[in-house]
N, C-alpha and C positions, 0 to 999 in steps of 0.2 A: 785669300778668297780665290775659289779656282773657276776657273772659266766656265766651267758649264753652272755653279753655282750663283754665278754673274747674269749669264742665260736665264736661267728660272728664274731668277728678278725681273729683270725686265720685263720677261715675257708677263708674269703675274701681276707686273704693273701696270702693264699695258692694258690685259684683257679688265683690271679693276675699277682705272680711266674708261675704258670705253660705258663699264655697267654704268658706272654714275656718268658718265656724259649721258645715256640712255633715259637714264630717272630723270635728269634735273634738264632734260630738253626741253626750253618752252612750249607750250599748250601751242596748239594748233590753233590758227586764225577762227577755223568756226565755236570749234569748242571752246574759245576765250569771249564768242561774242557768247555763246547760249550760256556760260556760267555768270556773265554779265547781268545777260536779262533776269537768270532767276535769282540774283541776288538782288536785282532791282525790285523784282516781286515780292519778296521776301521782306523786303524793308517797308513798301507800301502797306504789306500785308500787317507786318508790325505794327506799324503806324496808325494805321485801323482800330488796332486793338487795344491800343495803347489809349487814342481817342475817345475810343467805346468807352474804356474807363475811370478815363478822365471824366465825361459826362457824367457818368451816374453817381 
């Protein structure tokens, strides 16, 4: 393996860790509450429906 072959590894490593460190960053504090809430809504909203159903 020659050295600048070694170089372009790493470097392609590098920059490939950085993209997925990028993606796979945890949601940000607010965004983790608002996907919270609409998921809480979301299951109320189910739940409703579900009810309704059950009823009739």
């Amino acid at each position: 393996m020659t050295k600048t072959c070694f170089t372009v590894g790493m470097i392609t490593g590098i920059v490939i860790g950085a993209v997925t460190g990028m993606l796979m960053d945890p949601i940000k504090d607010k965004q983790a509450k608002n996907m919270k809430k609409g998921a809480t809504k979301a299951f109320r909203t189910l739940g409703s429906i579900i009810d309704t159903i059950i009823e009739k």
